[in-house]
C-alpha positions in Angstrom: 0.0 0.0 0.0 1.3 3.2 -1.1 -0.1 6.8 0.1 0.1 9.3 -2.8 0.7 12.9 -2.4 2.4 14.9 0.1 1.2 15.3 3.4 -0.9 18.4 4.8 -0.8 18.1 8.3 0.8 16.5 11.5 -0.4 14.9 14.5 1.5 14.1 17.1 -0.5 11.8 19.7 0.5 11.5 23.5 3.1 8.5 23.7 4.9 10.8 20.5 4.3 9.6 17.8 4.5 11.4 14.8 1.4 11.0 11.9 1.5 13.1 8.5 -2.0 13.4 7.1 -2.9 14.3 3.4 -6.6 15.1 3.4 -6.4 15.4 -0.5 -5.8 11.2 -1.3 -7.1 10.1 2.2 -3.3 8.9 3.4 -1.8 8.9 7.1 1.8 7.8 7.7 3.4 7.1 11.2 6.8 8.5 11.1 8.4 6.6 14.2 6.7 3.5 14.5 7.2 1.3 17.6 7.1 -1.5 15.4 11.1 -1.6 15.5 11.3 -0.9 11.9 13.5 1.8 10.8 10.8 2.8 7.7 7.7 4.9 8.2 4.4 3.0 8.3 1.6 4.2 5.9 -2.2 3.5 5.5 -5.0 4.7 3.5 -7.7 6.2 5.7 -11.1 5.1 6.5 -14.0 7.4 5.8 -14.8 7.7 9.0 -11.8 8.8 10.2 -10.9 11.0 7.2 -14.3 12.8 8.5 -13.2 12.9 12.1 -10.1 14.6 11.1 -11.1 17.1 9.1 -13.8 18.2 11.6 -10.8 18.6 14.0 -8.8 20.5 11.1 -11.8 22.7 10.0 -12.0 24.0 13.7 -8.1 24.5 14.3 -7.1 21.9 15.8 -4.4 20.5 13.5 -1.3 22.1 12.6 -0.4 22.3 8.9 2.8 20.3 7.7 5.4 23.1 7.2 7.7 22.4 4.0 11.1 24.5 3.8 
């Protein structure tokens, strides 16, 4: 499984770790799994949670993914 597109936001949950969100193809990745792995994990997300977060990003609760 492969999540297209770059991500739009970042959550950061409270045992720290890291999720990059793109709303726009429906993708989350973990970016420090605990799995032991040194890659990121990735997942297409469900529609039900894709509408979860964007309630929480339409009232200002996510931070958007800063790209330098």
């Amino acid at each position: 499984m492969t999540c297209d597109g770059l991500p739009e936001y970042q959550i950061q949950d409270k045992e720290g770790n890291v999720f990059d969100v793109n709303f726009t193809e429906g993708g989350i990745w973990r970016r420090n799994p605990t799995n032991g792995k040194p890659e990121s994990e990735e997942a297409d997300l469900t529609s039900e949670t894709l509408s979860i977060l964007i309630s929480l990003r339409d009232r200002g609760e996510l931070n958007p993914r800063a790209w330098n």
